[in-house]
C-alpha positions as CSV (number, residue, x, y, z in Angstrom):
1,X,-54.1,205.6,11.7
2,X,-57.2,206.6,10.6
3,X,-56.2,210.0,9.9
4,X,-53.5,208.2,7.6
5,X,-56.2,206.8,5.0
6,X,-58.1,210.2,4.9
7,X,-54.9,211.9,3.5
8,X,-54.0,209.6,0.9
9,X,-57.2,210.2,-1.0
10,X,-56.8,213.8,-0.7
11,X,-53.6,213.8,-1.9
12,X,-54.4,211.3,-5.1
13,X,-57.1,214.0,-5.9
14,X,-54.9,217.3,-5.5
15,X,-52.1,215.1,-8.2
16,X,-54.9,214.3,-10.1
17,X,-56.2,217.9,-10.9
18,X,-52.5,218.7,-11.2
19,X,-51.7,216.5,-13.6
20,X,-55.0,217.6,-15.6
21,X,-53.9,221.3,-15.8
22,X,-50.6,220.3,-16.8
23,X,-52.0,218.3,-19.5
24,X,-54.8,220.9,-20.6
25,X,-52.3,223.8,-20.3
26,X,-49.6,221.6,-23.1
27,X,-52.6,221.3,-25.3
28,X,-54.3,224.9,-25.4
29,X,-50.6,225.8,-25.9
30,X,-50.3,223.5,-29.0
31,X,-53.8,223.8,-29.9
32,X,-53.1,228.1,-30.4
33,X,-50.1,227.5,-32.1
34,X,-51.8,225.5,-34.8
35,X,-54.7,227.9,-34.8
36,X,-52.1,230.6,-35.0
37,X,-50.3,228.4,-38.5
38,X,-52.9,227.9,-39.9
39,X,-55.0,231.4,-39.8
40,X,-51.4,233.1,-40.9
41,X,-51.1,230.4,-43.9
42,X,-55.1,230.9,-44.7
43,X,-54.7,234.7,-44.8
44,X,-51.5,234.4,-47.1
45,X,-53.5,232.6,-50.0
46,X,-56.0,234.8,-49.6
47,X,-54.0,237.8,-50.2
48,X,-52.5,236.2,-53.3
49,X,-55.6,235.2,-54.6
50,X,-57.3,238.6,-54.3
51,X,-54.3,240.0,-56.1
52,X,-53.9,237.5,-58.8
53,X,-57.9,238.1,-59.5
54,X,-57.7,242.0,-59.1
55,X,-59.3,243.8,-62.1
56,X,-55.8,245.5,-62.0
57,X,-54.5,242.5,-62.8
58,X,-55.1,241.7,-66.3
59,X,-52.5,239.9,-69.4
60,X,-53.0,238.2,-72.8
61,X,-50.9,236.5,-75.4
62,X,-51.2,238.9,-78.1
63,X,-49.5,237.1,-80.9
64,X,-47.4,233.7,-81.5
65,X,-45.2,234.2,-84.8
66,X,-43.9,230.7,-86.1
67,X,-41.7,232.9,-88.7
68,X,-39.9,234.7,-86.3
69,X,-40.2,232.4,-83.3
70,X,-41.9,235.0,-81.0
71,X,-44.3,234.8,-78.4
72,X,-45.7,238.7,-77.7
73,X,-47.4,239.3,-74.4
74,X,-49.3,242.2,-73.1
75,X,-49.9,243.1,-70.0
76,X,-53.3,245.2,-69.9
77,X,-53.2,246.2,-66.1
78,X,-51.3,248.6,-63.7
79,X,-49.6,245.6,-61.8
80,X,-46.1,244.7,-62.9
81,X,-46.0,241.4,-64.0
82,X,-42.4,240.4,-62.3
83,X,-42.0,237.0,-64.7
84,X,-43.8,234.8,-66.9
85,X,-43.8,231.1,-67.3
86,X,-44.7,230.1,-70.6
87,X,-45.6,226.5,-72.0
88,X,-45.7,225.5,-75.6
89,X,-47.4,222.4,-76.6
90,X,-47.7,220.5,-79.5
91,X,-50.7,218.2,-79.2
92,X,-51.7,217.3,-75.6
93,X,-47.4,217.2,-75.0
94,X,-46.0,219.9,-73.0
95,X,-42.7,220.5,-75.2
96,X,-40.9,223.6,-73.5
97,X,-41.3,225.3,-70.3
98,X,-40.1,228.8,-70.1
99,X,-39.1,231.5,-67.7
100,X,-38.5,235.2,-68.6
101,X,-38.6,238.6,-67.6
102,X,-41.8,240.4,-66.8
103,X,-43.2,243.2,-68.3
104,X,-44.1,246.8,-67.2
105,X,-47.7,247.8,-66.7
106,X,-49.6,248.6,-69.5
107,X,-46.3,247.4,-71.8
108,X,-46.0,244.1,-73.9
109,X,-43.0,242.1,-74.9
110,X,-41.8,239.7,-77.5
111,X,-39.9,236.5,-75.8
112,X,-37.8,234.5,-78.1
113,X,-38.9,230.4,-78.3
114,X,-38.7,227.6,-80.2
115,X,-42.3,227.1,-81.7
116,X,-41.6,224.7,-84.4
117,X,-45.1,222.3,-84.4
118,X,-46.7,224.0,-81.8
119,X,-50.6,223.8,-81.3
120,X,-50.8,225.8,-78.1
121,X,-49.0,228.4,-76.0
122,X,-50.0,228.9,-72.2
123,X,-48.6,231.9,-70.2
124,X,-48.8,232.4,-66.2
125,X,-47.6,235.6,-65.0
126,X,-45.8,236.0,-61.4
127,X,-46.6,239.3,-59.5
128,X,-44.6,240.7,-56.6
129,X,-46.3,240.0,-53.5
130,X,-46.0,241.4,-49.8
131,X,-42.3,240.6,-48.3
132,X,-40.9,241.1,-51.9
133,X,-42.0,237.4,-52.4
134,X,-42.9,236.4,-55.7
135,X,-46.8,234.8,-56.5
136,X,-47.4,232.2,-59.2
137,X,-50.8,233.4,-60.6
138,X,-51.7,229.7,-61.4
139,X,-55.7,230.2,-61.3
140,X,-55.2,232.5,-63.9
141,X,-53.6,231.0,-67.5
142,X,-53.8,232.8,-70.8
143,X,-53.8,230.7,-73.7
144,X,-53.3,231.2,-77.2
145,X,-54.3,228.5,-80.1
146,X,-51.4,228.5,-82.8
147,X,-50.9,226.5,-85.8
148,X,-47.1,226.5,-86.3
């Protein structure tokens, strides 16, 4: 009998570092995954923020016609812009929100809009990124002051 109550301590011990590997190999498993994530997301927004602040990245609003209801925008670097959001304002109010076609390096374009009261026009360009995946260059807004 004796040997009895020696084995049943050893045996709690053996099922307790069992269940402790078990547990620690679920959670480095989980725990690399997230790493994994999260270094793959982190080095994503990196990439688009270097390109969206590359000095070969580079665009203005070159003129806002009220006559002819034209917004021109030029694109001053060697990046395609692939589209352009543009946002007229009149006052603080955000009145239209626009998306049109990009522009060619070193090209500029005229887009049609409605500009009737405007006080402000805001562009941000969307570049092609890795993966054929568009990026919204949202750190980097052009504006242009009109009195229309």
């Amino acid at each position: 009998m004796k040997t009895r109550k020696g084995i049943s301590p050893l045996i709690a011990t053996v099922l307790l570092i069992g269940f402790t590997v078990a547990l620690a190999a679920v959670l480095m498993t989980w725990g690399l995954d997230y790493i994994r994530d999260t270094t793959e997301k982190v080095g994503s927004q990196t990439e688009q923020y270097l390109q969206c602040s590359s000095s070969d990245f580079a665009f203005e609003i070159t003129k806002v016609n009220c006559n002819t209801n034209e917004i021109t925008v030029q694109n001053n670097g060697n990046i395609d812009i692939a589209g352009i959001i543009l946002r007229i304002f009149v006052g603080s109010d955000i009145i239209a929100v626009m998306r049109v076609q990009g522009i060619p390096a070193y090209a500029s374009n005229p887009y049609p809009a409605t500009l009737a009261g405007a006080t402000k026009v805001e562009a941000i360009a969307e570049i092609k990124g890795s993966g054929n995946s568009n990026i919204t260059c949202k750190d980097n807004i052009k504006e242009f002051t009109a009195s229309c």
